[in-house]
N, C-alpha and C positions, 0 to 999 in steps of 0.2 A: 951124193946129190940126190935131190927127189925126183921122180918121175913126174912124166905131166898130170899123172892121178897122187902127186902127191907123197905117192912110196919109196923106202929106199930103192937101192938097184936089186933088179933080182936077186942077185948070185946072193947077198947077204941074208942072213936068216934074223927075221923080227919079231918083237914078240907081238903081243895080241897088245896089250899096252900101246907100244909105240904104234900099231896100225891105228888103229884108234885117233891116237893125239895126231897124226899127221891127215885124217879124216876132217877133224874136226877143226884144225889149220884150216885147211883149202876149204871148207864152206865159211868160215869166217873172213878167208880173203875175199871169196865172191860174195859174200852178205857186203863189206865193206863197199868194195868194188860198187856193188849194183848202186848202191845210197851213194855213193862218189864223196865218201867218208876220209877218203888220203888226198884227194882235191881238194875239199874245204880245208884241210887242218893246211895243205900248201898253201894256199890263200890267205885265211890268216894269218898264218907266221912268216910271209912275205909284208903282209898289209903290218904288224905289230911291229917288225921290225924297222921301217921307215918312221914310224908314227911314235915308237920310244914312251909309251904311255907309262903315267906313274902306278896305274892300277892296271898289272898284267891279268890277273887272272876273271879282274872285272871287264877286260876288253876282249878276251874268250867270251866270257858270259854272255853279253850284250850281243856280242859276231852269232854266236850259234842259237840263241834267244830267237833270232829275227830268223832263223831257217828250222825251228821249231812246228811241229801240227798247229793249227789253228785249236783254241778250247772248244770246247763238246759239250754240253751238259751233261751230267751223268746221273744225275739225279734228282730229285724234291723230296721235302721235308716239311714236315707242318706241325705247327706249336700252338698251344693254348699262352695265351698273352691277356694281357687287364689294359682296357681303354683306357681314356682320362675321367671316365664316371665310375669306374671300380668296375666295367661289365667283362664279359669273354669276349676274348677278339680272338681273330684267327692271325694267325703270322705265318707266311712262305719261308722257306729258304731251298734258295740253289746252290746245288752243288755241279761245278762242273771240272773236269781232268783238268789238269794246264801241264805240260809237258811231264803227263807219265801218272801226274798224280791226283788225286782227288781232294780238290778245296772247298771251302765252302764260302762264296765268291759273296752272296747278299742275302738280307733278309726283308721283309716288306710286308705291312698289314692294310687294311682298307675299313672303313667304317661301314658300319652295318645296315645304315641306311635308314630306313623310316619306322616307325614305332609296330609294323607289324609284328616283330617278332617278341616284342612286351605285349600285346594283345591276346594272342592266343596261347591258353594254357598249357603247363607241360606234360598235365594228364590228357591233355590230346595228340605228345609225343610229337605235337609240332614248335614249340618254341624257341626261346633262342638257344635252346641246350641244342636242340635238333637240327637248328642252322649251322651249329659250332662244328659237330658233331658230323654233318655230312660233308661238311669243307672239308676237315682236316683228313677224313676217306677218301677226299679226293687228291686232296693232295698229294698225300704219302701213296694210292694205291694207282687209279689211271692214268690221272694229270702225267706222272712222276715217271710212267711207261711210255708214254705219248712224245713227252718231250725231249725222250734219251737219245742225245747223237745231235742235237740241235744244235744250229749256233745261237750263242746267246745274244750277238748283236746284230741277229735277223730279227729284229722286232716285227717285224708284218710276218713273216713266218710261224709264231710264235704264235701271236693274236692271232691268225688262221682257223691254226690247231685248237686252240682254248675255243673260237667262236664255233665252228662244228661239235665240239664235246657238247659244249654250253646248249647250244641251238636242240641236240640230242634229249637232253635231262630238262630241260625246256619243254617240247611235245610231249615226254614219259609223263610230266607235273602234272601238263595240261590236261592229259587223259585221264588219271588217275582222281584228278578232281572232279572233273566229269562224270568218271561213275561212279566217286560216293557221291555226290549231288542227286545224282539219278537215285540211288539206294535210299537216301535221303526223304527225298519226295514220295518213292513207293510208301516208305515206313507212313509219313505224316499222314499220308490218303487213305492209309488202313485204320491208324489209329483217329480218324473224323469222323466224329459220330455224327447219326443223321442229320440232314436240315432241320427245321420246325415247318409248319406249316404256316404257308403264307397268311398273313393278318386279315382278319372282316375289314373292310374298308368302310368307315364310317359316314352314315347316309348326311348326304347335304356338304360334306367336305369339297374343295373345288379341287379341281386335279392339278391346277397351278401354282397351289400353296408351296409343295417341297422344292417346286424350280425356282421360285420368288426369293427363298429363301439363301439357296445355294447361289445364284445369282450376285446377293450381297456381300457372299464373301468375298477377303480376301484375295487378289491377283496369286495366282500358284507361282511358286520358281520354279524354278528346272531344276530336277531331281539331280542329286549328287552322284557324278559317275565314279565309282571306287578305280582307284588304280589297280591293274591286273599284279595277282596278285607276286613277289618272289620265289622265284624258286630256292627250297633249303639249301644252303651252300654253297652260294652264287657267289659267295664275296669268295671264295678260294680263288675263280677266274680273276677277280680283279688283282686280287692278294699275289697271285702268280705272277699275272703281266708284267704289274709292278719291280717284283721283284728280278723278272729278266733285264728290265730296263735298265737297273742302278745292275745286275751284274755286267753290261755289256757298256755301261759308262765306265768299269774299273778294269775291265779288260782293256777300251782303249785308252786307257788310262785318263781320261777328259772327267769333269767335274758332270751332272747328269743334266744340268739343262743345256749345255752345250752336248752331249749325246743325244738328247729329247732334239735340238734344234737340228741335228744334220739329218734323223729321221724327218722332218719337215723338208729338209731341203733348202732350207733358208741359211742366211748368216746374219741377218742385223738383227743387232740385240739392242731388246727395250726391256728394262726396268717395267713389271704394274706396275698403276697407283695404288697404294696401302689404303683401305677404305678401313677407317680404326672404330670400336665400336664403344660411344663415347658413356650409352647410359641403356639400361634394359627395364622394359616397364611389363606388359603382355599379360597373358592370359594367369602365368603362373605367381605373379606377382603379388603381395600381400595386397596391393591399392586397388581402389575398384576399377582402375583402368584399363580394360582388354585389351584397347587397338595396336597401341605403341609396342611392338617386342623388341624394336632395337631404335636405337636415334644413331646413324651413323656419320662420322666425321668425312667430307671430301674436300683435299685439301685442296690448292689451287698448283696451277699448271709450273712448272721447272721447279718444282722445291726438290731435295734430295731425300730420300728415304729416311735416313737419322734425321732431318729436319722435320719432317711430318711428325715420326717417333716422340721429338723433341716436344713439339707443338701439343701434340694429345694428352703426356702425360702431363704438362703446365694448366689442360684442359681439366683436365680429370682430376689433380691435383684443386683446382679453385672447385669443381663443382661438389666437391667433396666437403670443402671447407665450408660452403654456402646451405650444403644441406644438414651441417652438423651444427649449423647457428640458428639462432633466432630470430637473425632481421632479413632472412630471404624473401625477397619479394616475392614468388614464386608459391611459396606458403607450401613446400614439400621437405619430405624426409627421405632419407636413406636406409635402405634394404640389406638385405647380405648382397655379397659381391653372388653375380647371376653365374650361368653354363658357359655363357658368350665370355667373359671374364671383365665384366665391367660391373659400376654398383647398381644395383636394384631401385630404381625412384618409385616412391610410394606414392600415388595422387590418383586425383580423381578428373583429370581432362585430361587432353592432349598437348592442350594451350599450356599447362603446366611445366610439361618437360620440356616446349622448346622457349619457353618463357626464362627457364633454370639456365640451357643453354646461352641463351642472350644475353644473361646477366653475367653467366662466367666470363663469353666473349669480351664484355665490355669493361672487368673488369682488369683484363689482361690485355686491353688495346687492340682488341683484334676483332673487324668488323665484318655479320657474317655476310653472305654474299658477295664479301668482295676479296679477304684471307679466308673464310673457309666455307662452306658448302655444304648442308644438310643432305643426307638420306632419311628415309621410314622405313623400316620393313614393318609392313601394317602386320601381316600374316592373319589376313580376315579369313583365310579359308576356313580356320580356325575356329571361328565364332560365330559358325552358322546356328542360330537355332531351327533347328527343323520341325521341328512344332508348331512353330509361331511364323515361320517363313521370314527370318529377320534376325539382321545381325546384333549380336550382343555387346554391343561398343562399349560398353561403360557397367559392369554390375548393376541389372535393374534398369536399364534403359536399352530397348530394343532399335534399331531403324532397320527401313527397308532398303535393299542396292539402292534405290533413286534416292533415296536421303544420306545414305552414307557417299555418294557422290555431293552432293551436295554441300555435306560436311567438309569433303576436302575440298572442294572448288574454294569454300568460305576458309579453311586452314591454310592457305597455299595464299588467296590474297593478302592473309594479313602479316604470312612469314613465307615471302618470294625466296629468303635462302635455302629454301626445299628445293633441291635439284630433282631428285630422285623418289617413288612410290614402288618399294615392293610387294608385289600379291597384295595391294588393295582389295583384294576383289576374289569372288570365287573362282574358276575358271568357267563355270557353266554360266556366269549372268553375264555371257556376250555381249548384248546390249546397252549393257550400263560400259563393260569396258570401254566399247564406243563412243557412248556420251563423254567419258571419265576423258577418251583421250581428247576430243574436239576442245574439252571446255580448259583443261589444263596443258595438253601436249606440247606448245609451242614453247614453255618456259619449264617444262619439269619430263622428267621422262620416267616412263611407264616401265616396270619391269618386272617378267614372269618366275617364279623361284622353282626351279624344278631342282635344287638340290637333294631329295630325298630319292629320287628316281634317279636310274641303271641309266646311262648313257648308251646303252650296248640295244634298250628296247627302241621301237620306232617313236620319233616323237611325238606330243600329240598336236594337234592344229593349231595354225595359229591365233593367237588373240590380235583383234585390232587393234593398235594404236600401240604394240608392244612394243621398244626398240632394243630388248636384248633379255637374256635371259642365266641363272645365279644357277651354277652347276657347279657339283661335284664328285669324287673320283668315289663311287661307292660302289657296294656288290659285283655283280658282275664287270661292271666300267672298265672298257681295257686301255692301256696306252694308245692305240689307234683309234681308239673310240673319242678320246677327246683331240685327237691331231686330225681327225676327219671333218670332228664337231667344229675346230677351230679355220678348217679351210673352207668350209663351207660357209662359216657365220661367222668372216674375221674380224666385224666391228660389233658384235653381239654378243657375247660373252664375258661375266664374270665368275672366277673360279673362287670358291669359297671355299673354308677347311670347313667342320664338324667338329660338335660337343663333343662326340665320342671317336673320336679318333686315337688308335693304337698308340699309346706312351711310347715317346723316343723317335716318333715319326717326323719329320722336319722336312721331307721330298718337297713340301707343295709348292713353296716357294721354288725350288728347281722346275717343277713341274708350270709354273704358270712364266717365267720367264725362257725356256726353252717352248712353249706354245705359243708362245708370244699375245697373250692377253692382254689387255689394257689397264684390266681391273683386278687384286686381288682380294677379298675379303677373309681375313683372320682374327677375327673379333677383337675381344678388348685386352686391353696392357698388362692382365693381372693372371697368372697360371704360368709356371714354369714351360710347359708344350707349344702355346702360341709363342709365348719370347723367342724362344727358339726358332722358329719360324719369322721370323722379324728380324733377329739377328742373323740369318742365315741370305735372308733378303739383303740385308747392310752389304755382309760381306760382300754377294754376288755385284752388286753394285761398286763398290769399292775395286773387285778386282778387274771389271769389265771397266773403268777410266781410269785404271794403272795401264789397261793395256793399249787404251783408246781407242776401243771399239764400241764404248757406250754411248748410243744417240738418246738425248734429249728430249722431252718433248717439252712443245713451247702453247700447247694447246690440249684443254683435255679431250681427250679423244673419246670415240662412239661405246657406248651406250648411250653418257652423260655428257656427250659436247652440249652445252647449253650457251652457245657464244661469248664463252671467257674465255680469251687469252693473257700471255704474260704481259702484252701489248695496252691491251685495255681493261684489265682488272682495276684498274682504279676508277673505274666506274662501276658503281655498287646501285642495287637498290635498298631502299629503307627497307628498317626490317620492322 
């Protein structure tokens, strides 16, 4: 028999072998011991033996699964990946242990955000190679040390961490801009050659002439405030976030907008509205018409997701056949299919494309402001001329803010199915936004587009007469950054995707129904990446009134409540 250290009895002689193996018995009894590893295995083969299960060794599994560590992260990962425009995108993956071992749980990209990084050359080392470039260093080398040991469905813990890095490589940007700016300015004041000498003034001239003259000009606008600028490789924060959120939805094994939703704290779930984007005309357009970049479809209150789906492409479908004929009243043509995934309208007004609209409504029975409901994304910021101090509405024809207000006041009376005006307007011509809202606000609603902007910076002021504002998950943008957006401004938000969003990506639809938006905008019917995203909407709908937890709405809700209910939709106005 063994002593209480384990050994035989004295008197026996052992060898150096059996001491050993009788050693390393008695610490694997006490390792077991201490983990209460002979207690658990009594328990379940007490608990297996009443319960007679037909999968014995699946009912082990399950038992000792649930007395498992919690996952860890243990790593990140960063991939070069192609947008839906053929550009470089970044893509996250997490990797985190699950009992003992190292998986690779998710992976997740983010769109790039606004055109700075096509602007700036790659011979000045800053471009999009160099936004690509410092994401993926971060991912693979600090992010990736930062996050090791984490839980993955600490989401505010998580977005913590990323927001101090972020906030860090943030003021190093801000610096470093600063002092070539400064070096900058040195060089230019070197290279300035002297003044001239001041001019003879000529006798008899009146001294009132050059003010008389400046006088006459044009009213100035207000100078264009450039957004500050990105910092290089700010989308790996969002790209990260992202990608903790969908791993800490498959950890708890929940689909992710029901993980997006218990980080809110909430449980009723709402369906967006699909706001479908039925025709694209804008700046890039062959036709001389700048203002129009999107005509978007809003459909009316309790329809179901595939019913709207249904409705658009029945829509897109006529307007297509109307622009490929000859007897369009309308007198426009068809484009290549746009970025947005809708067709290109070729014209020269505005009046044009919702004239086209009208005529497809009517010839499919369907009356608009009373079955469906106009949007505009004007996108005038777009079309300032700065020279001329006046928007370029049309190839060749200029107005000033007060006339392009005017323009819509006169757009709007003669087609009330306009619910909605995106970015009408610059952000600096305050004043006109104010006129714009008094004269229109009560039957149409004003809306700010800050989709190209980081949700993560501070926001900027607000516009008057605004009642919500088209955001999306870009750059740095973290999961908390839109569930903060979203509880602050619960009836002011719509979530939009992006042109260029990472191929294969399909979250947002989780993403806007786990924040519980009102609104979702995923452009038009036509590109494999939106479908996806539309189908993924279906689904979520579909499973959430299998389980009868889906509420309805019977009213369209804020941004665009414009007083149409299920109730009294059948009171329209002409269009």
């Amino acid at each position: 028999m063994a002593s209480n250290k384990g050994y035989p009895r004295c008197d026996v002689k052992v060898s150096e072998e059996e001491r050993d193996f009788y050693e390393m018995k008695n610490r694997a009894c006490e390792f077991y011991t201490r983990n209460k590893v002979p207690q658990q295995i009594e328990n379940v083969l007490n608990e297996m033996f009443f319960a007679k299960p037909d999968d014995i060794y699946g009912y082990l599994a399950n038992f000792f699964m649930k007395l498992s560590a919690p996952p860890r992260i243990s790593g990140l990962n960063g991939r070069e990946v192609y947008d839906s425009q053929g550009q470089l995108a970044v893509q996250a993956e997490v990797m985190c242990t699950i009992r003992n071992e190292q998986k690779l749980t998710s992976c997740a990209g983010v769109p790039a955000g606004n055109d700075q990084w096509r602007m700036q050359g790659p011979d000045l080392g800053k471009g999009r190679a160099h936004h690509i470039t410092t994401g993926l260093e971060w991912i693979k080398g600090p992010l990736s040390e930062l996050l090791k040991g984490c839980d993955p469905c600490d989401q505010t813990g998580v977005d913590n961490i990323l927001s101090d890095f972020f906030s860090a490589r943030h003021q190093e940007d801000k610096e470093t801009r600063r002092s070539q700016e400064e070096k900058n300015k040195e060089a230019e004041e070197e290279a300035l050659p002297p003044p001239p000498p001041p001019p003879v003034s000529s006798k008899g001239k009146k001294a009132g002439e050059t003010a008389t003259k400046g006088a006459s000009a044009e009213k100035l606008i207000p100078p264009c405030v450039p957004p500050e600028p990105e910092v290089p490789g700010s989308l790996a924060v969002g790209a990260v976030s992202l990608a903790v959120a969908k791993s800490g939805a498959l950890i708890r094994d929940v689909p992710l907008y029901k993980h997006i939703l218990a980080l809110r704290s909430q449980s009723e779930f709402r369906v967006p509205v699909p706001l479908v984007t039925l025709l694209s005309c804008g700046k890039s357009s062959p036709g001389k018409l700048n203002l129009l970049e999107e005509v978007i479809l809003i459909p009316r209150p309790g329809q179901r997701v595939a019913q709207v789906i249904s409705m658009a492409l029945q829509i897109h479908e006529e307007l297509m056949r109307i622009m490929n004929s000859s007897t369009s009243k309308a007198g426009v043509r068809a484009g290549p299919m746009s970025e947005a995934g809708a067709p290109v309208l070729v014209c020269e007004r505005p009046e044009q494309a919702l004239d086209l609209v009208v005529e497809a409504c009517g010839n499919l029975g369907l009356t608009p402001g009373e079955d469906i409901r106009l949007g505009l994304n004007c996108a005038a910021d777009r079309l300032m001329d700065y020279s001329k101090g006046k928007y370029e509405v049309i190839a060749g024809s200029l107005k000033s803010p007060d006339e392009l207000v005017d323009m819509y006041q006169a757009l709007l009376l003669k087609y009330p199915a306009v619910a909605a005006l995106i970015q009408p307007l610059r952000k600096e011509d305050v004043d006109q936004w104010e006129r714009l809202s008094s004269v229109i606000g009560a039957s149409c609603s004003l809306l700010c587009d800050m989709s190209g902007l980081s949700a993560s910076r501070a926001p900027p002021p607000a516009l008057p007469g605004v009642k919500g504002q088209v955001l999306q998950q870009v750059n740095g943008t973290k999961v908390s950054d839109l569930i903060r957006i979203m509880m602050e401004n619960p009836d002011a938000v719509i979530l939009s995707s992006s042109h260029s969003e990472p191929c294969g990506e399909d979250c947002l639809s989780d993403l806007a129904v786990g924040l519980g938006v009102a609104y979702v905008r995923l452009g038009g019917l036509q590109g494999g990446h939106r479908l996806a995203k539309y189908n993924r909407l279906i689904a979520i709908e579909e499973e959430l009134a299998q389980q009868g937890t889906l509420v309805s709405r019977t009213t369209l809700p804020a941004p665009l409540c414009v007083g149409v209910n299920i109730e009294d939709a059948g009171i329209s106005e002409e269009v």
